[in-house]
C-alpha positions as CSV (number, residue, x, y, z in Angstrom):
1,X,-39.0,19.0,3.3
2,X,-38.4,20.0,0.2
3,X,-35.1,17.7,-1.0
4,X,-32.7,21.0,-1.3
5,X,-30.1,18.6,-0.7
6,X,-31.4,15.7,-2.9
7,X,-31.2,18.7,-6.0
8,X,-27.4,19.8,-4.6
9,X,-26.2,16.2,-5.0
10,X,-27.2,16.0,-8.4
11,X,-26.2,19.3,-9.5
12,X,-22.8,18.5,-7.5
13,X,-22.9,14.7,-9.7
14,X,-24.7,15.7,-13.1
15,X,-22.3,18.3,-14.4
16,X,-18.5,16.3,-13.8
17,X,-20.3,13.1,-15.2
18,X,-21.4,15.1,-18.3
19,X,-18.0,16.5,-18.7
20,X,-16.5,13.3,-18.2
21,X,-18.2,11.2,-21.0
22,X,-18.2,14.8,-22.9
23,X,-14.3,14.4,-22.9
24,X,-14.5,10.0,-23.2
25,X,-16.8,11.0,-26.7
26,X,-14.3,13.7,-27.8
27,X,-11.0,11.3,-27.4
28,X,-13.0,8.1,-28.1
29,X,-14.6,9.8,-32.0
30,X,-11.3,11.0,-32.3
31,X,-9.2,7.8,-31.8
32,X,-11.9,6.3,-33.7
33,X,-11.2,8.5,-37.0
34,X,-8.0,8.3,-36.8
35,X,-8.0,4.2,-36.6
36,X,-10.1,4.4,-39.6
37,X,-7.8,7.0,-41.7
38,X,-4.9,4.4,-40.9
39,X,-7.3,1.6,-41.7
40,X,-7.7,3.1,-45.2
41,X,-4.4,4.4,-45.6
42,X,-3.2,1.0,-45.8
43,X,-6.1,-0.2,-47.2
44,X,-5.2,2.2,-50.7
45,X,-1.3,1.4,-50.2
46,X,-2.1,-2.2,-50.7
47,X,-4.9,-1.0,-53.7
48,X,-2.2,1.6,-55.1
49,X,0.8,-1.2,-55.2
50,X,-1.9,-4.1,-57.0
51,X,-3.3,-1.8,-59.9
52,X,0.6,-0.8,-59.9
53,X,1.0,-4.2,-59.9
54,X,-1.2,-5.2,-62.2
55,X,-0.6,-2.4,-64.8
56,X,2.7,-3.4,-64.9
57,X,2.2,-7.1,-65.8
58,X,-0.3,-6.3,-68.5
59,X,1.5,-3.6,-70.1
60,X,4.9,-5.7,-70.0
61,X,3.8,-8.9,-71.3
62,X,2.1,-7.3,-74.2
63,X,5.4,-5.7,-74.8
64,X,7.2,-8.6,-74.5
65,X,5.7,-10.3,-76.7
66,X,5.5,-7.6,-79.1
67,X,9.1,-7.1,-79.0
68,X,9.4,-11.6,-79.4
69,X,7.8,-11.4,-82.3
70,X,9.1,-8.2,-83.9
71,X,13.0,-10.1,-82.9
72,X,11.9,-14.2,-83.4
73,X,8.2,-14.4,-85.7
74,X,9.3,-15.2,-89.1
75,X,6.0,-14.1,-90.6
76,X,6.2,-10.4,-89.3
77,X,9.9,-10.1,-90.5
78,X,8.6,-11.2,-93.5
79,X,6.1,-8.4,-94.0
80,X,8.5,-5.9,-93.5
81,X,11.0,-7.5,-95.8
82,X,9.3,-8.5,-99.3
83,X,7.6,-6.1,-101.6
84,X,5.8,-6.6,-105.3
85,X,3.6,-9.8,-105.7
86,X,4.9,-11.5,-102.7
87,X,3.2,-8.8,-100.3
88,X,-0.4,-10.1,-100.1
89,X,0.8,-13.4,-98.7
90,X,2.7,-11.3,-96.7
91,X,-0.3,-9.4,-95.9
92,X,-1.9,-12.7,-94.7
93,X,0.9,-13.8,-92.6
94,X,0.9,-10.4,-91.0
95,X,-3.0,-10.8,-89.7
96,X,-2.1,-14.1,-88.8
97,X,0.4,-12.9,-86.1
98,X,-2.2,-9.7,-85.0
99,X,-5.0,-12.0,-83.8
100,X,-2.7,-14.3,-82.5
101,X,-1.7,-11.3,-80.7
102,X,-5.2,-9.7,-79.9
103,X,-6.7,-13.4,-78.7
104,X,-3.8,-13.7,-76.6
105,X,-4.1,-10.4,-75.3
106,X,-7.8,-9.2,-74.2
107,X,-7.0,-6.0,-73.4
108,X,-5.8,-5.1,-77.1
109,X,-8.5,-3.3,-79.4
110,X,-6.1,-3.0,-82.4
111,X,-2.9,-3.1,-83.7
112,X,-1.6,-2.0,-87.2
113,X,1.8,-2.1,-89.2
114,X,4.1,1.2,-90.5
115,X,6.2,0.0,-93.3
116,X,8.4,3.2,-94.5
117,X,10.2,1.4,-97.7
118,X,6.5,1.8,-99.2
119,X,5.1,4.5,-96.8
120,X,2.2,2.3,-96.2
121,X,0.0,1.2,-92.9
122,X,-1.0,-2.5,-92.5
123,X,-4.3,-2.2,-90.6
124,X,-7.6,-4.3,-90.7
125,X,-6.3,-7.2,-93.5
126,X,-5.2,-4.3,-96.0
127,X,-2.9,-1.6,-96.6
128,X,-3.3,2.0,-97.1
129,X,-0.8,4.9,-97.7
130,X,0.5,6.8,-94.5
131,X,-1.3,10.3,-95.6
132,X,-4.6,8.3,-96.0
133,X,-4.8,6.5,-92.4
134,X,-6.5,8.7,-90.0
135,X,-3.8,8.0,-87.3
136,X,-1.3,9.7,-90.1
137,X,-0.4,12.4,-87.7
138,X,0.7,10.3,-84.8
139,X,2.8,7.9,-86.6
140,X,4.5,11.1,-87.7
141,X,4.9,11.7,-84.2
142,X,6.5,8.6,-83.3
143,X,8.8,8.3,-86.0
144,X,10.8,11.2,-84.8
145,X,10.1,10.5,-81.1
146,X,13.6,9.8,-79.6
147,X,12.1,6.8,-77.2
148,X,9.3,4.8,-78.6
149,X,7.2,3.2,-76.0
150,X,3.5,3.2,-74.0
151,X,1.9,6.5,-74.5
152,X,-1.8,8.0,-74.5
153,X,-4.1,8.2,-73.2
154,X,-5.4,9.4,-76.8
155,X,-8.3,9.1,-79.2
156,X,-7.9,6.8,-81.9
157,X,-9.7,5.7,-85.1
158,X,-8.9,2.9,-87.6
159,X,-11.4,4.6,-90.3
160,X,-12.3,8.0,-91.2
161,X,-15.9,7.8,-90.3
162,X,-15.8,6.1,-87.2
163,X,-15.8,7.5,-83.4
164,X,-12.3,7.6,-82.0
165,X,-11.5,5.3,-79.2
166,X,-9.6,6.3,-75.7
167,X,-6.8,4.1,-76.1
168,X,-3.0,4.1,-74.8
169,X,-0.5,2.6,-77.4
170,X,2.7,1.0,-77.0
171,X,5.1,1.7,-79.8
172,X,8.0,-0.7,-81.4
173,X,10.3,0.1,-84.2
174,X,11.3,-2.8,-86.0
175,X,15.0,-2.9,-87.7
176,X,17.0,-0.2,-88.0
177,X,13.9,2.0,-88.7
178,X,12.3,0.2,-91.6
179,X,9.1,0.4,-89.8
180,X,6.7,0.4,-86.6
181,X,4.4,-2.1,-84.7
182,X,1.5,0.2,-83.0
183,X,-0.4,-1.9,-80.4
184,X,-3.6,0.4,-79.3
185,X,-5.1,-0.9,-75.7
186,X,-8.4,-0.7,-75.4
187,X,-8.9,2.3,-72.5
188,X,-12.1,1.4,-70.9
189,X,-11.4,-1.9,-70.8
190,X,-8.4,-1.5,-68.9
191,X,-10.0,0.9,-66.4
192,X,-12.6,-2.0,-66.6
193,X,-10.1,-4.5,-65.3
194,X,-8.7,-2.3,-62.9
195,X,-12.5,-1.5,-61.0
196,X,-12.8,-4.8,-60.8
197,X,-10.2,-4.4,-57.5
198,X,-11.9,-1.9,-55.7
199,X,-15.8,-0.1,-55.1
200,X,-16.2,2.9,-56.8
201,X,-18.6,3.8,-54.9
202,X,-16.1,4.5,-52.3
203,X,-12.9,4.8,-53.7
204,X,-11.2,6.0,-56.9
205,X,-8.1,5.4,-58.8
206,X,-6.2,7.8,-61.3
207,X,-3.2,7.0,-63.4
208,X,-1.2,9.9,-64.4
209,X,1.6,9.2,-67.7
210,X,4.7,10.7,-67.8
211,X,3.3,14.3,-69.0
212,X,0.8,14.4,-66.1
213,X,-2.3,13.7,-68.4
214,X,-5.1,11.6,-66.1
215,X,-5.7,8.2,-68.2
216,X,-9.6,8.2,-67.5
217,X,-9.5,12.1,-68.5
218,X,-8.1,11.0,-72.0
219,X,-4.8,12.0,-71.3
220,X,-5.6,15.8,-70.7
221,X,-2.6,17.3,-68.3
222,X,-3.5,19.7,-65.1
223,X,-3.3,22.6,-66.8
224,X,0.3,24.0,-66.1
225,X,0.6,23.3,-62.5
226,X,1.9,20.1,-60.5
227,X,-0.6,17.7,-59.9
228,X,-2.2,18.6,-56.7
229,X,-2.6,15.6,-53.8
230,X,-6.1,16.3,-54.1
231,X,-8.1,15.4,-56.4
232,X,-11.3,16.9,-57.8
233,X,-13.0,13.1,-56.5
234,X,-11.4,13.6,-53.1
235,X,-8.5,12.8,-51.0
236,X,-5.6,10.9,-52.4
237,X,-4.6,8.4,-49.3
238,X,-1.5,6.9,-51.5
239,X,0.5,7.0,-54.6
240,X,2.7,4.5,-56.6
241,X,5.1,5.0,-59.9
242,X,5.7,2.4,-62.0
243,X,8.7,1.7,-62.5
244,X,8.4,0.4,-66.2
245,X,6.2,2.8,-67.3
246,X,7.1,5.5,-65.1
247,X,3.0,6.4,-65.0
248,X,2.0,7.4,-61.2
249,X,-1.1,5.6,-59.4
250,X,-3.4,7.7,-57.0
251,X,-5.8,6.1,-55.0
252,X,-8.0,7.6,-52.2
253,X,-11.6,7.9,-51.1
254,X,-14.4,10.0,-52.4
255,X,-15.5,13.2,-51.2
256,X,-18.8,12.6,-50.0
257,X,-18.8,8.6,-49.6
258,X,-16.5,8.6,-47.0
259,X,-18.2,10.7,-45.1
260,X,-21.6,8.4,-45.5
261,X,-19.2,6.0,-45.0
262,X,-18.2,6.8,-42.1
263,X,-21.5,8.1,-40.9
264,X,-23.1,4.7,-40.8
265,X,-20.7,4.1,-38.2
266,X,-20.7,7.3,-36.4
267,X,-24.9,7.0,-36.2
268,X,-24.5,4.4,-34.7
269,X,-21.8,4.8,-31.8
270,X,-23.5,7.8,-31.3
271,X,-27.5,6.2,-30.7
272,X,-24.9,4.3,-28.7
273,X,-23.1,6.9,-26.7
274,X,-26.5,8.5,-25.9
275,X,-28.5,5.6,-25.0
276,X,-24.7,5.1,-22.2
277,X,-25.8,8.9,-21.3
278,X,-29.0,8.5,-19.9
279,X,-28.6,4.9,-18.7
280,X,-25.7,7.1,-16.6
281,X,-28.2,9.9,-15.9
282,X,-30.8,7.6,-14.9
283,X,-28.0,5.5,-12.3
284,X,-26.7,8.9,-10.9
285,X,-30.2,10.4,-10.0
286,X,-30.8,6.7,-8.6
287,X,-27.7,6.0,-6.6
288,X,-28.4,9.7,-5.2
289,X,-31.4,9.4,-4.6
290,X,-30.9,6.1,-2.7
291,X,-27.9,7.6,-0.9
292,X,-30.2,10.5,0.5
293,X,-33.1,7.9,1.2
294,X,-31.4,7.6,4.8
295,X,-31.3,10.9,5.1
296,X,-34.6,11.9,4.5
297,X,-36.1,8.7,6.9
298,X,-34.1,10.8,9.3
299,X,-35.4,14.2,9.0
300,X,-38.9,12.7,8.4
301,X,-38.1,10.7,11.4
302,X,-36.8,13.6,13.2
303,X,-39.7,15.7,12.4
304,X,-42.3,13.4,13.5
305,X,-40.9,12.6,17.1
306,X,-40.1,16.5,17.5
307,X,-44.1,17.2,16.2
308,X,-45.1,14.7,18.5
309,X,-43.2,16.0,21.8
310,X,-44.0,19.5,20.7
311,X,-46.9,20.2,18.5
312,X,-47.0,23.2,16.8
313,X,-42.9,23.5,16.7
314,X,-41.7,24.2,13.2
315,X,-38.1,24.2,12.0
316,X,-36.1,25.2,9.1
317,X,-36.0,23.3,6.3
318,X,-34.2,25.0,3.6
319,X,-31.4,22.5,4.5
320,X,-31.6,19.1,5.7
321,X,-28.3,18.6,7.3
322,X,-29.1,22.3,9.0
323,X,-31.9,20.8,10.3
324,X,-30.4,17.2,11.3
325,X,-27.8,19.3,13.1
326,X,-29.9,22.0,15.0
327,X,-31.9,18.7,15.9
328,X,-29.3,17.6,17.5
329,X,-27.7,19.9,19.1
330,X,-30.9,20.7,20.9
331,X,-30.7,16.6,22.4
332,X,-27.1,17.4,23.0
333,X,-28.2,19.9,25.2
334,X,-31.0,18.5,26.4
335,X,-28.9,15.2,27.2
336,X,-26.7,17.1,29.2
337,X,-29.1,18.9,31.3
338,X,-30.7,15.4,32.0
339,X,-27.2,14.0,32.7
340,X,-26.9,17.2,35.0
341,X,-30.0,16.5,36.7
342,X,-29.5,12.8,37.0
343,X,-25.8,13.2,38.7
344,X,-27.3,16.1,41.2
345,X,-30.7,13.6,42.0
346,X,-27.4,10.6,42.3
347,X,-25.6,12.7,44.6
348,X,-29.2,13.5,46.6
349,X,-30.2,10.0,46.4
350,X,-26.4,8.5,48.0
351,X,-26.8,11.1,50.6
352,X,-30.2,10.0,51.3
353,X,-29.2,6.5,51.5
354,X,-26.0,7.4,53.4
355,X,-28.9,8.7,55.9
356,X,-30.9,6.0,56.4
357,X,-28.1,3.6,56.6
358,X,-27.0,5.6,59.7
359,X,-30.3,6.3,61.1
360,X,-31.5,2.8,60.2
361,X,-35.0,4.3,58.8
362,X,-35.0,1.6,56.4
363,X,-34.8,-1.9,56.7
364,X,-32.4,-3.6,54.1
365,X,-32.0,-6.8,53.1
366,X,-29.0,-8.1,51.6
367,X,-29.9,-8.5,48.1
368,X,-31.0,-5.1,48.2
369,X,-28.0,-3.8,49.9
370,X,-26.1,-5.2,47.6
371,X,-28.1,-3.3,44.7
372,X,-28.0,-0.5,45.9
373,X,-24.5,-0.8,47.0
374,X,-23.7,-1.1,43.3
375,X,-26.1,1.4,42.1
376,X,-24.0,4.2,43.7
377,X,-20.3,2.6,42.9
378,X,-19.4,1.4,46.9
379,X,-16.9,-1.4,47.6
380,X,-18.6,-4.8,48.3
381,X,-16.4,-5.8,51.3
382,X,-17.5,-8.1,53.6
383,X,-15.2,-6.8,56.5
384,X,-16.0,-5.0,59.4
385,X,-17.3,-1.6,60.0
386,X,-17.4,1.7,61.4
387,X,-19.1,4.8,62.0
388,X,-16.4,8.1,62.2
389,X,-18.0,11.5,62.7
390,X,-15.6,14.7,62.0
391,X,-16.7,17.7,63.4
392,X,-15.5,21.6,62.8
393,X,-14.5,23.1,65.5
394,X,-15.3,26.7,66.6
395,X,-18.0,26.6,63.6
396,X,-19.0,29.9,64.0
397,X,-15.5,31.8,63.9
398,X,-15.0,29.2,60.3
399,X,-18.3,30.8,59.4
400,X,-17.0,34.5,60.1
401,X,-13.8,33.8,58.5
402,X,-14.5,32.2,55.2
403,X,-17.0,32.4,52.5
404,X,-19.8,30.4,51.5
405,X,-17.8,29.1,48.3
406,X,-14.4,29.2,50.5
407,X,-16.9,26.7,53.2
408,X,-17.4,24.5,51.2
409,X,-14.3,24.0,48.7
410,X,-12.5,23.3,52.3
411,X,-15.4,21.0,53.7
412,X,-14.8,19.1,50.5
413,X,-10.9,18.9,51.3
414,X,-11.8,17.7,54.5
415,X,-13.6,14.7,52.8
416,X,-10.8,14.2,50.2
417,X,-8.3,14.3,52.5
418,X,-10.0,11.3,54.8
419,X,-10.5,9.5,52.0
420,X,-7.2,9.7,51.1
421,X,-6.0,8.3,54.6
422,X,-8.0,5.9,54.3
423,X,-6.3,4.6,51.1
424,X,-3.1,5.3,52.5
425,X,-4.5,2.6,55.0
426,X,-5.4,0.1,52.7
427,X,-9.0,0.2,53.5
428,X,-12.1,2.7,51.7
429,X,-14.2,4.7,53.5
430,X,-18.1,7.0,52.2
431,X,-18.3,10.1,53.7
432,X,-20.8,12.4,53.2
433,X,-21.6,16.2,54.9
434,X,-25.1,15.1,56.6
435,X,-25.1,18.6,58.6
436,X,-22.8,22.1,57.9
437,X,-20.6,21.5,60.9
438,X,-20.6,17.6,61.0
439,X,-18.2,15.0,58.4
440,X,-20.3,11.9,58.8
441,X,-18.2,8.5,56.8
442,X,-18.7,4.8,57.3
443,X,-14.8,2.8,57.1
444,X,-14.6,-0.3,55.7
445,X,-12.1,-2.1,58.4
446,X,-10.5,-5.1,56.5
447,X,-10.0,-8.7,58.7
448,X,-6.9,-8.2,59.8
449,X,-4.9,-8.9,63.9
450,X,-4.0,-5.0,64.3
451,X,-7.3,-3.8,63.2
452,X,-7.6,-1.0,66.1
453,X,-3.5,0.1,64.8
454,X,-5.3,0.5,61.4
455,X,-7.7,2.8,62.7
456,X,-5.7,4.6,65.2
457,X,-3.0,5.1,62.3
458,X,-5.7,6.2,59.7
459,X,-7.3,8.5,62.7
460,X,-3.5,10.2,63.9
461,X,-2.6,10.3,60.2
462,X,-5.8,12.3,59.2
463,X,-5.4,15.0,61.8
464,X,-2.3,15.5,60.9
465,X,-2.7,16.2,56.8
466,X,-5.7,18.3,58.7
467,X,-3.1,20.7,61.0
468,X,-0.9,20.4,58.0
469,X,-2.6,21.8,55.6
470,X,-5.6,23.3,56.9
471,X,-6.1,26.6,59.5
472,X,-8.5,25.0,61.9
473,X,-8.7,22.2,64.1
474,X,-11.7,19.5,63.9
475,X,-12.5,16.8,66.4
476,X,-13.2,12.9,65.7
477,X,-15.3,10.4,66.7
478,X,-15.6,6.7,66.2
479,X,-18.3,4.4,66.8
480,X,-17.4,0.8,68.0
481,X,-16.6,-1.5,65.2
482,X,-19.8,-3.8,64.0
483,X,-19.5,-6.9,61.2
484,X,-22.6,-5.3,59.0
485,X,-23.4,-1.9,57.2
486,X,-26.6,-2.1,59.3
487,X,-25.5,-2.0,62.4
């Protein structure tokens, strides 16, 4: 056999249990993503609002105490109030209150002092003119700015010859335009600060001033278009705007780490989704091949008892259950041909026993009467009995006037219809066609005071359902009663 059926089931199993975790992978990857976008969604919300957060408070205190000073310090009023001898101890005063200011404040990398009664800049312990200091041109700027407050990011440099710093500077007037306080933040030690919240590696922050300039890009703006929501470094998840600074926070992940990100866990749900796939391979082709085990200890089965009856016999086996049923519908047939055989040889075998109970051939004792009694179905009555003979008379004209099949449908009405008398009687009676003209039939006769009514009743009663429905006449004969089957 060469398992046709065994390959069908799993190419019936194979292909919806592929499609089925095909689909399971497809919704579960996808859930999956989406779980994690949400997961760092709020994840940068919550980084967006704490560098908001956090910008916020360092800015603001800086510029609160700026503005404390510049409104309450008696030393800086001071320096913007005397002139002549008294301005180097004025001068001193003035440091005094800057690295008060810059030890307070970490994040500051310088501040200097406009005073415009002399046109001078208070920077490092000394003063210079206004066209001398290299940040001339901003303080130009700022004095005809209509709002002075945090700008940059810009470059800055207290002296000619050295590098210019990324900084973002908060700017204070002081009096009614007498002169300016420039704090300069240091730039990258802010950004610094602000790394400290998150990995890098993963995720980035900008911070975009009023004018759209990216802090970290030194305050260059996006060309002349808006400010797209993504990013050059990748996908910007959230966004915040200050409201003291009015400056806008972008955070989001980076192109390229969030995919390695989110590969390490992909690789591994999917080593794990395939090693589920073949464990569920490997359990359909067992669980089918263990379902068709029976099967195929049937055809084998089948096979060998057929090889052994008839050697040499070969049989289809392109399909097993083909084969299983032409198998059986040959026993089907066969059992019916031996059930045919056995109920003809029954009805042989009664007859012959019907024979020799009348003929007394055979000697019977009761044990085996009573087997063989019960072998054929016959009452067990231990009544009286009787020997009735019904005969057809004027055989031959019956034999002229009906045919063979007609003869004996109406020899077998004949029976029924004593049988039924007998019934009608109360009592059973066998009767079996021993010769073509003769009805031979033993009657049970139950114990009873009007036993010879009962048979004269069953006897008159019977002849007339014969002349009733029946075109011939037959004649009866009764043997005297006896108290046993054998005589």
């Amino acid at each position: 056999m060469n398992n046709s059926w065994f390959r069908r089931l799993l190419l019936s199993y194979l292909p919806v249990f592929f499609i089925v975790t095909t689909i399971l992978f497809i919704i579960f990857f996808q859930v999956f993503n989406e779980q994690n976008r949400r997961e760092a969604l709020k994840a940068n919300e919550f980084l967006a609002s704490q560098v908001t957060q956090y910008l916020d408070n360092s800015l603001r205190s800086i510029d609160f105490k700026v503005l404390r000073d510049i409104l309450t310090n008696p030393n800086l009023k001071n320096y913007y109030s005397v002139t002549g001898s008294e301005d180097v101890y004025a001068g001193i005063q003035a440091v005094q209150v800057i690295d008060e200011l810059k030890i307070e404040y970490p994040l500051i990398d310088s501040i200097y002092l406009v005073r415009y009664n002399d046109d001078t800049v208070f920077s490092n312990g000394k003063a210079v003119p206004i066209e001398e200091f290299p940040d001339a041109a901003f303080i130009k700027d700022s004095r005809a700015a209509a709002t002075q407050k945090w700008v940059g990011a810009r470059s800055f440099k207290a002296f000619p010859t050295e590098e210019g710093k990324q900084v973002i500077t908060l700017i204070r007037g002081v009096g009614n335009g007498i002169g300016l306080v420039v704090v300069n933040v240091d730039l990258p030690t802010l950004q610094k600060s602000i790394m400290q919240m998150y990995d890098p590696e993963f995720t980035f922050v900008n911070i975009f001033n009023r004018s759209g300039g990216n802090l970290w890009d030194g305050g260059k703006q996006e060309s002349a278009r808006e400010v797209s929501p993504k990013m050059a470094s990748g996908e910007v998840f959230s966004e915040f705007t200050s409201s003291y600074s009015g400056w806008k926070v972008q955070t989001g992940l980076n192109n390229g780490k969030i995919v390695k990100f989110a590969l390490q866990f992909y690789n591994i749900w999917f080593v794990f989704a395939v090693a589920v796939v073949l464990i569920g391979v490997v359990w359909v082709i067992y669980v089918t091949r263990r379902n068709y085990k029976p099967i195929q200890q049937i055809v084998t089965l089948i096979e060998t008892v057929a090889s052994q009856k008839q050697p040499g016999m070969s049989q289809p086996k392109d399909n097993e259950f083909r084969f299983i049923q032409t198998t059986l519908e040959q026993m089907i047939n066969q059992t019916r041909q031996y059930q045919e055989e056995h109920e003809e040889n029954l009805i042989l075998q009664k007859k012959y026993f019907f024979q020799e109970l009348l003929e007394g051939t055979r000697d019977f004792t009761g044990n085996e009467l009573i087997a063989e009694m019960n072998r054929f179905k016959l009452p067990q009555l231990e009544d009286r009995w009787a020997v009735i003979v019904v005969e057809i008379d004027q055989y031959s004209r019956f034999m002229e006037e009906y045919h063979n099949q007609d003869q004996s449908l109406l020899k077998f009405v004949l029976s029924s219809i004593l049988q039924e008398s007998a019934r009608h009687e109360g009592t059973e009676v066998w009767a079996e066609w021993i010769s073509d003209q003769r009805l031979y039939a033993i009657l049970w006769i139950p114990e009873m005071e009007k036993g010879e009514e009962t048979e004269e009743r069953l006897l008159a009663g019977y002849l007339d359902r014969v002349g009733q429905y029946l075109n011939f006449t037959v004649t009866i004969g009764i043997g005297r009663v006896a108290v046993d089957v054998r005589g």
